[in-house]
C-alpha positions in Angstrom: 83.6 102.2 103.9 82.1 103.8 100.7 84.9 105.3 98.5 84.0 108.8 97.6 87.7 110.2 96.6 90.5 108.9 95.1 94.0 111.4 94.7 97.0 109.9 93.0 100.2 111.3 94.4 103.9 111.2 92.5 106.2 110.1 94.3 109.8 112.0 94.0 107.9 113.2 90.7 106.6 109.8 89.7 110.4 108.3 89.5 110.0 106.2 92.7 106.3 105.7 91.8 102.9 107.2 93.1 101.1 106.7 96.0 96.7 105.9 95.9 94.9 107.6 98.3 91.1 106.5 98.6 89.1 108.3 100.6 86.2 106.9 102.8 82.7 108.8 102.9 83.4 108.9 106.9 86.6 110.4 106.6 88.8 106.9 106.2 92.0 107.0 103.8 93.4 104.1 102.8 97.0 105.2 101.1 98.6 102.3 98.8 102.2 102.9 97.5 102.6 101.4 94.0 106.2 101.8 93.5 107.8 102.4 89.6 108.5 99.3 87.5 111.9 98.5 85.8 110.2 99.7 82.6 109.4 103.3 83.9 105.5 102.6 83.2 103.5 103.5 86.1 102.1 106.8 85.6 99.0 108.7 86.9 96.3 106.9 84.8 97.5 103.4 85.4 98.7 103.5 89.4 94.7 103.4 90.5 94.6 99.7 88.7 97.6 98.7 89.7 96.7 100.1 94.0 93.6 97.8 93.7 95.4 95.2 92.5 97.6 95.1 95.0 94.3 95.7 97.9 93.1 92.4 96.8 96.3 90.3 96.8 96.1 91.8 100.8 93.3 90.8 101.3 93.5 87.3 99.3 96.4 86.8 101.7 94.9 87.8 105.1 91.8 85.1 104.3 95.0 82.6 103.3 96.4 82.9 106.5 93.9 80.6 108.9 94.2 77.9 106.1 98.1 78.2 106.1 97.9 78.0 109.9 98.4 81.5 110.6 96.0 83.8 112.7 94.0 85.9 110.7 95.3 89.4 110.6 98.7 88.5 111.7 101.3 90.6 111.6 105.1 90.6 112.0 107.2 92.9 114.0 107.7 95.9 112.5 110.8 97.2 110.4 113.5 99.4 112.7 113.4 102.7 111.3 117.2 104.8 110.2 115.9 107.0 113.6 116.5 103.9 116.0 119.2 101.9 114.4 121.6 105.1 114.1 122.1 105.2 110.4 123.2 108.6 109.6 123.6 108.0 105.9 119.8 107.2 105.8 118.4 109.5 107.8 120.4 112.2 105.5 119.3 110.2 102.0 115.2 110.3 103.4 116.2 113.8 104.5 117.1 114.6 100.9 114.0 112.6 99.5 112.0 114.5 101.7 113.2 117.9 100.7 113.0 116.7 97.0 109.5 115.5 97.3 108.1 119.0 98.6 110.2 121.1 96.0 110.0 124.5 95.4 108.2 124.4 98.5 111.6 124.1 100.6 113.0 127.0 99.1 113.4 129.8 101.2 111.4 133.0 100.9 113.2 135.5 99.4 113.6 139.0 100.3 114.5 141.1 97.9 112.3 143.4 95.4 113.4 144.7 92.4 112.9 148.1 91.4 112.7 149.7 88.1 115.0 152.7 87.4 113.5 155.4 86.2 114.9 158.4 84.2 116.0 162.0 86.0 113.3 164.4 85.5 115.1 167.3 84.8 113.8 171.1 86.1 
């Protein structure tokens, strides 16, 4: 894959971090999250460093794997979702996160028009 694109993201406005989108000339994405450090400095500029960083620790540690034993590419069951284990309180906290994240877009459309008055002409 030749990288062709790369779009940084914020993530709930670049308080939970930004996501690193690069984009393969076949029409690959690879999408890296790169949550916020404690210190609040992860911002637009720096998040493309810090996503390839973290693409080679992956991929340091998938080639560490056969030597620790491991098969290469292994992977571990996957996390149980708030969907399948019943948690209300997260489902309605990513529900929130959600509706923050695309903001003003969930607003509703609103109907009404305003008008201008205008003075009686009088005959």
């Amino acid at each position: 894959m030749r990288v062709v694109g790369i779009q940084v993201s914020p993530e709930r406005g670049g308080r939970a971090g930004f996501s690193v989108e690069f984009v393969g000339d076949g029409g690959e994405v690879v999408t890296v999250m790169c949550p916020q450090d404690d210190a609040g400095s992860l911002n637009r500029l720096n998040a493309i460093a810090k996503a390839k960083d973290m693409l080679r620790t992956a991929l340091d540690a998938d080639e560490a794997l056969p030597a620790a034993g491991g098969a290469k590419g292994a992977f571990r069951e996957p996390l149980p979702n708030a969907r399948r284990a019943h948690d209300r309180d997260a489902m309605e906290e990513q529900l929130e996160e959600g509706l923050e994240d695309t903001f003003p877009a969930s607003d509703p459309v609103s109907i009404a028009t305003s008008t201008i008055a205008k003075g009686h002409s009088r005959r």
